[in-house]
C-alpha positions as YAML, in Angstrom:
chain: A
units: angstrom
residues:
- id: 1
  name: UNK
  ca: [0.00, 0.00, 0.00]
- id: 2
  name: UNK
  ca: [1.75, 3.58, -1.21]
- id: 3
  name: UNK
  ca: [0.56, 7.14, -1.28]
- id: 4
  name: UNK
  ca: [-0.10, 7.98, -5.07]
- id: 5
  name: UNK
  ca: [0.88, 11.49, -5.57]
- id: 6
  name: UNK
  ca: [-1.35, 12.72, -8.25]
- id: 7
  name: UNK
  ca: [1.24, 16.43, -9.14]
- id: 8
  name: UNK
  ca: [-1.82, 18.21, -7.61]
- id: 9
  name: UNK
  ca: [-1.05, 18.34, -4.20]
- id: 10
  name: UNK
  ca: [-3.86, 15.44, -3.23]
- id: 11
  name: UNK
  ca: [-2.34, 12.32, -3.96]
- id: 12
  name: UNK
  ca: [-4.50, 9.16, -2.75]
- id: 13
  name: UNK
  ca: [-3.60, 8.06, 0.72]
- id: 14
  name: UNK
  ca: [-3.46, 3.89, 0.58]
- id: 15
  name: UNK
  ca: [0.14, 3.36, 2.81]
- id: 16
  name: UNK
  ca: [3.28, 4.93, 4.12]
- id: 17
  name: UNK
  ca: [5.00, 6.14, 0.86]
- id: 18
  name: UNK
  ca: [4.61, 9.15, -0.91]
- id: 19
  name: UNK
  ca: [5.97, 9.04, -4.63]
- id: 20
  name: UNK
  ca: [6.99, 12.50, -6.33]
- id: 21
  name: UNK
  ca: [8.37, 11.75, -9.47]
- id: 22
  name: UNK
  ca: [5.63, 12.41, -12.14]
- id: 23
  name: UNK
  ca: [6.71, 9.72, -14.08]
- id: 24
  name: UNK
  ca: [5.85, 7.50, -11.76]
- id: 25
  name: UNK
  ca: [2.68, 8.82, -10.63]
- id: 26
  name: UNK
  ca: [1.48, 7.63, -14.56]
- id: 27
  name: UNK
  ca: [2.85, 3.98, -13.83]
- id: 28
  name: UNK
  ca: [0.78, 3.96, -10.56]
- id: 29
  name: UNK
  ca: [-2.02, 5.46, -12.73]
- id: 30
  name: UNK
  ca: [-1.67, 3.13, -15.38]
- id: 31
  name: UNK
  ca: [-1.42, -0.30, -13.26]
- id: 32
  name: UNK
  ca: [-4.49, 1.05, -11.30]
- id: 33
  name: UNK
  ca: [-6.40, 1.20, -14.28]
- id: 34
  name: UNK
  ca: [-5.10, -2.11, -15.57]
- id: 35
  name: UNK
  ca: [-6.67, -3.64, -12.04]
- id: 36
  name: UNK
  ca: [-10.16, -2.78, -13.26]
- id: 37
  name: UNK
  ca: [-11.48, -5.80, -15.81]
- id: 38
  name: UNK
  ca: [-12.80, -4.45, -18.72]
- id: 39
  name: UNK
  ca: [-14.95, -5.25, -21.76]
- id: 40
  name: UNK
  ca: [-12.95, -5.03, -25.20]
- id: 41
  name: UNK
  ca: [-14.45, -3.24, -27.93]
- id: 42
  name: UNK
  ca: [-13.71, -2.30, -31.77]
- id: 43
  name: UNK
  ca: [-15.03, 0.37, -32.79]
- id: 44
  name: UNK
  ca: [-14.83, 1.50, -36.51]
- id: 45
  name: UNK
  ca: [-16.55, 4.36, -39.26]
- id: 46
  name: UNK
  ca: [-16.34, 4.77, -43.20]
- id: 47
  name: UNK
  ca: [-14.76, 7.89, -43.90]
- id: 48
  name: UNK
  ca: [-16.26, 10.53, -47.18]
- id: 49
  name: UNK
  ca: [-14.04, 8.81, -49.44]
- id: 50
  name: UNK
  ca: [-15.34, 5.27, -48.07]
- id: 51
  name: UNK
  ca: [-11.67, 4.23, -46.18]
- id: 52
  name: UNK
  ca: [-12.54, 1.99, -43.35]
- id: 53
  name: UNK
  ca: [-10.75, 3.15, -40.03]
- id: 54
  name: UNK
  ca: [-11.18, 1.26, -37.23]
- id: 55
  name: UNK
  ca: [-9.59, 1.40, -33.33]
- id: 56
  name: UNK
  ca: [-9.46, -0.91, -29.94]
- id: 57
  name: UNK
  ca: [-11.15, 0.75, -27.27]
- id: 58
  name: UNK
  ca: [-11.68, -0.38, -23.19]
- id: 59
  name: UNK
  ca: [-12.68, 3.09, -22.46]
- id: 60
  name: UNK
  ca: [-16.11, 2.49, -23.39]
- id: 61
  name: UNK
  ca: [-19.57, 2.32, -21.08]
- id: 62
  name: UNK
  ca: [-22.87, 3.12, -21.19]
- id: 63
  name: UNK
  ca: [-23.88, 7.09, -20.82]
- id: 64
  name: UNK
  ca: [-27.82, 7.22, -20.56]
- id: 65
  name: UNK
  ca: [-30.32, 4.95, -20.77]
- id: 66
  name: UNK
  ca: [-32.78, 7.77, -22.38]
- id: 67
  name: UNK
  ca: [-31.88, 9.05, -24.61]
- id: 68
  name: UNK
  ca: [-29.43, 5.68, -25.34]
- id: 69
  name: UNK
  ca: [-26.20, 7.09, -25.41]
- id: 70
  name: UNK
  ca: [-22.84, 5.08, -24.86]
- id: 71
  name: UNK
  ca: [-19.11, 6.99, -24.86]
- id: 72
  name: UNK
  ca: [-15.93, 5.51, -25.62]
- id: 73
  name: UNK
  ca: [-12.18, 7.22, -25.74]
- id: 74
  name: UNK
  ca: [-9.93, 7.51, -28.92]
- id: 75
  name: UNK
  ca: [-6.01, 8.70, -28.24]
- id: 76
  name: UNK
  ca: [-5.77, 11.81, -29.75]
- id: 77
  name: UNK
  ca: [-2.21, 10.50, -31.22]
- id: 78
  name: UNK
  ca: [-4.51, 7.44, -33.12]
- id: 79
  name: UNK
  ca: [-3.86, 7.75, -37.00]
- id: 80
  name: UNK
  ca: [-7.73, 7.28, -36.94]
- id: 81
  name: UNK
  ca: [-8.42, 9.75, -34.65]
- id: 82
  name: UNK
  ca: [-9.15, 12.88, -37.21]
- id: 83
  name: UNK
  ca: [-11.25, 10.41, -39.38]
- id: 84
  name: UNK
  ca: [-13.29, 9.83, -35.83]
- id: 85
  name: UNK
  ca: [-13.38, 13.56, -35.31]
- id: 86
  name: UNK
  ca: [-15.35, 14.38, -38.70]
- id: 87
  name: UNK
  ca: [-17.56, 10.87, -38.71]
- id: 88
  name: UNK
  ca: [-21.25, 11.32, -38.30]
- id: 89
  name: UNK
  ca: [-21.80, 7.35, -37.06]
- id: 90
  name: UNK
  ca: [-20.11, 4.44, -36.00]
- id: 91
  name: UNK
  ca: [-20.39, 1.16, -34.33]
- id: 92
  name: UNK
  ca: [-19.27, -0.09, -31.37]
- id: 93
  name: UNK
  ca: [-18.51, -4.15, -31.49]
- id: 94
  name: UNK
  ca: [-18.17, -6.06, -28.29]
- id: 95
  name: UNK
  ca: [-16.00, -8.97, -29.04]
- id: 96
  name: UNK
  ca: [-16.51, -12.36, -27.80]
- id: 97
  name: UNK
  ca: [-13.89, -14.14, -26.02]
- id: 98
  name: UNK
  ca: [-12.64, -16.26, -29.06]
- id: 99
  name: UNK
  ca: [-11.56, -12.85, -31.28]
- id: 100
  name: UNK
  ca: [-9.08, -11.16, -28.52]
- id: 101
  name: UNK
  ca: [-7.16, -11.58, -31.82]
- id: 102
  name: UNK
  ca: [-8.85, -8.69, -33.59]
- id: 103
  name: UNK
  ca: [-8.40, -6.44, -30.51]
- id: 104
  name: UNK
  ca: [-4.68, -6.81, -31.33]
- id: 105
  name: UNK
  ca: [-4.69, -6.33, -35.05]
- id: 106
  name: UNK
  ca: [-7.16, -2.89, -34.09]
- id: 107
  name: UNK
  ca: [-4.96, -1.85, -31.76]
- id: 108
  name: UNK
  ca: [-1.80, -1.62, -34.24]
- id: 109
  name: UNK
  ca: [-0.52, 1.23, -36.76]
- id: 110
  name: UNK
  ca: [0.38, -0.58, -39.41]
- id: 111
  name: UNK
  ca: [-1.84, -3.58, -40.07]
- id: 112
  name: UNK
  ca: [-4.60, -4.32, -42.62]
- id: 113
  name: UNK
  ca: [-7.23, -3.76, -40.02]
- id: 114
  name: UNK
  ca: [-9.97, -5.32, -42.15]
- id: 115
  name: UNK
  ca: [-8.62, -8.03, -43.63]
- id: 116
  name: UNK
  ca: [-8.36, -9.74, -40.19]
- id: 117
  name: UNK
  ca: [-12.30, -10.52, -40.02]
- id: 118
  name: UNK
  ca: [-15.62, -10.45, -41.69]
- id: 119
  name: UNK
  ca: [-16.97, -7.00, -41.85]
- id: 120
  name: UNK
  ca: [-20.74, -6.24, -43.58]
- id: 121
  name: UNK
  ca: [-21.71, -2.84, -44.14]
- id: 122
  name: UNK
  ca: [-24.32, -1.69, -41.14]
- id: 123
  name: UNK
  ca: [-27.58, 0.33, -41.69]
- id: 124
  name: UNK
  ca: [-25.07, 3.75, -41.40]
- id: 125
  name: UNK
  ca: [-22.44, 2.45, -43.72]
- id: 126
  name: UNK
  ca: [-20.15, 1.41, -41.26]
- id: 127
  name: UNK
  ca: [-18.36, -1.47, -40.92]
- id: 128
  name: UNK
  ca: [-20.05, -4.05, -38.71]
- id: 129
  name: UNK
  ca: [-18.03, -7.24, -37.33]
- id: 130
  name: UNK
  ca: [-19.65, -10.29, -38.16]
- id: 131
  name: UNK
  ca: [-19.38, -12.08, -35.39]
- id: 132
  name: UNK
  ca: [-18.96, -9.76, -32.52]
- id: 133
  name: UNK
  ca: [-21.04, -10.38, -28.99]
- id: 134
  name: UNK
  ca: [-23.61, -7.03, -29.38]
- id: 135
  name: UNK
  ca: [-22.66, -4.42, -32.24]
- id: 136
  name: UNK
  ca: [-24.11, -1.10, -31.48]
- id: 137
  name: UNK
  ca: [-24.75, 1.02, -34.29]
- id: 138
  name: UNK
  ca: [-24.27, 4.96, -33.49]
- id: 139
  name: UNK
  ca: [-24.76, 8.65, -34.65]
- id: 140
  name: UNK
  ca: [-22.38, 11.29, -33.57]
- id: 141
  name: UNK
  ca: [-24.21, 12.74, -30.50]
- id: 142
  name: UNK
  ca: [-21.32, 15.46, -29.03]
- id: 143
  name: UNK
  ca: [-17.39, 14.81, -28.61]
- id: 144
  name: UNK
  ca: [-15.32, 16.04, -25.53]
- id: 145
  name: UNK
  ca: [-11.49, 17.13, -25.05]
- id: 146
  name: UNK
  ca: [-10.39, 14.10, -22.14]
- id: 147
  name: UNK
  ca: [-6.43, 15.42, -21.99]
- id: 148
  name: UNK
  ca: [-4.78, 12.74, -24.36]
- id: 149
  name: UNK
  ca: [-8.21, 10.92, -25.70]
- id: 150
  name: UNK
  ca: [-11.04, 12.30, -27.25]
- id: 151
  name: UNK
  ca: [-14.54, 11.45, -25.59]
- id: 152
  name: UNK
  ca: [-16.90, 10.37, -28.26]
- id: 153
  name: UNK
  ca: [-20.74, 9.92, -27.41]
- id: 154
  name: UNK
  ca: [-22.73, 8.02, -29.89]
- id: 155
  name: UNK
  ca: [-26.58, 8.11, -29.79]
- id: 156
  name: UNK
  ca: [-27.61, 4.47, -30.28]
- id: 157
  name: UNK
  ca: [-29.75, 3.96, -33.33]
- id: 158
  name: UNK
  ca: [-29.28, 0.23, -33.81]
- id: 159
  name: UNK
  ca: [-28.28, -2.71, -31.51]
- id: 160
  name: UNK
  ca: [-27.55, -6.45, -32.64]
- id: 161
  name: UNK
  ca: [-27.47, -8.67, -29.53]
- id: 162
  name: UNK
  ca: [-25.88, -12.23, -29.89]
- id: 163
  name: UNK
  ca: [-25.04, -15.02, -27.31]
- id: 164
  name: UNK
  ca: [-21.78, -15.54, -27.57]
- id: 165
  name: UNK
  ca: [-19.85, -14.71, -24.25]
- id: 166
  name: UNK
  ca: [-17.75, -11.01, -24.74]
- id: 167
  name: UNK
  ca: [-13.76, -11.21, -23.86]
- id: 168
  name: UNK
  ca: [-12.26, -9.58, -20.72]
- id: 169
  name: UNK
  ca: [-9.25, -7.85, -21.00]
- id: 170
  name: UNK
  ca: [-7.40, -7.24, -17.12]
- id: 171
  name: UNK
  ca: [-3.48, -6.41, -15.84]
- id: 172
  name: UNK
  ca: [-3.03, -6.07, -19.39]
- id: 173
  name: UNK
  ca: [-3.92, -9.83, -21.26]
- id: 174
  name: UNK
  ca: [-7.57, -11.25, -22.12]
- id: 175
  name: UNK
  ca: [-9.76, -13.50, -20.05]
- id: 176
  name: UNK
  ca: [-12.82, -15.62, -20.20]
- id: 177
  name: UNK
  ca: [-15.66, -14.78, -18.10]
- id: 178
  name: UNK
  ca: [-16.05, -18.04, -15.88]
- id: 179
  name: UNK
  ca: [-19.81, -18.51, -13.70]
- id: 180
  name: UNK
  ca: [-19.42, -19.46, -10.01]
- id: 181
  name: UNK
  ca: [-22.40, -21.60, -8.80]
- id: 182
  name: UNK
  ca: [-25.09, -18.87, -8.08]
- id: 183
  name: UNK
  ca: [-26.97, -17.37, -11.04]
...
């Protein structure tokens, strides 16, 4: 248990040890946030000239039931990130436990994003994952500065629920989401 200095002057008391360096205060920060589990998403738009772009996002959740709105967070350093920025829709694709595989090929720079999968063009003309868990289908609703990431809201126009089981991703590697006895 350590003292998390946060470079504001209230770091988060949880021990005996203060830390001062910034740099470390964004390791803390970043193992913290690698404690929470996570749901892994894709999330991909068509830009004007019809280029598929397409990122790996844990930063997502659910904003408002009504209106339906969900938010997820795109690095502002993304090579995707200005094609985000101008796209009216998008979808959101939860992936199921056996495609952590695409969450890797999303999250790169240099790979052929969509020749890793089957993709179908959605009712908005995005590109929709085949076999994804749910794929939400979303227009633009209102984007927000979040320091390095931008905060996109989508207003959810379409949803496409299936049963397969969605992947975990925790301390930084994938899981599978096991049942204990009690429903």
């Amino acid at each position: 248990m350590r003292t998390i200095a946060t470079g504001r002057g209230n770091g988060m008391t949880t021990g005996a040890t203060a830390l001062e360096a910034p740099e470390r205060a964004v390791l803390d920060f970043r193992e913290a946030m690698a404690s929470f589990p996570s749901g892994v998403t894709l999330v991909t738009t068509t830009d004007a000239q019809g280029r598929r772009w397409g990122f790996t996002a844990t930063s997502f959740c659910s904003l408002s039931a009504t209106p339906p709105l969900v938010l997820v967070c795109l690095a502002k350093d993304a090579r995707c990130h200005p094609a985000f920025l101008a796209a009216e829709s998008w979808a959101i694709h939860v992936l199921p436990e056996d495609r952590t595989d695409l969450a890797m090929v999303f999250a790169s720079r240099d790979a052929d994003k969509f020749a890793a999968a089957d993709f179908t063009v959605g009712r908005r003309g995005d590109p929709v994952l085949a076999d994804a868990s749910v794929v939400l289908e979303c227009a633009q609703a209102a984007r927000y500065d979040g320091g390095d990431h931008t905060i996109l809201v989508g207003r959810v126009e379409d949803i496409d629920l299936r049963e397969s089981e969605p992947a975990v991703y925790f301390k930084r590697g994938f899981h599978r989401i096991t049942h204990s006895g009690g429903n």
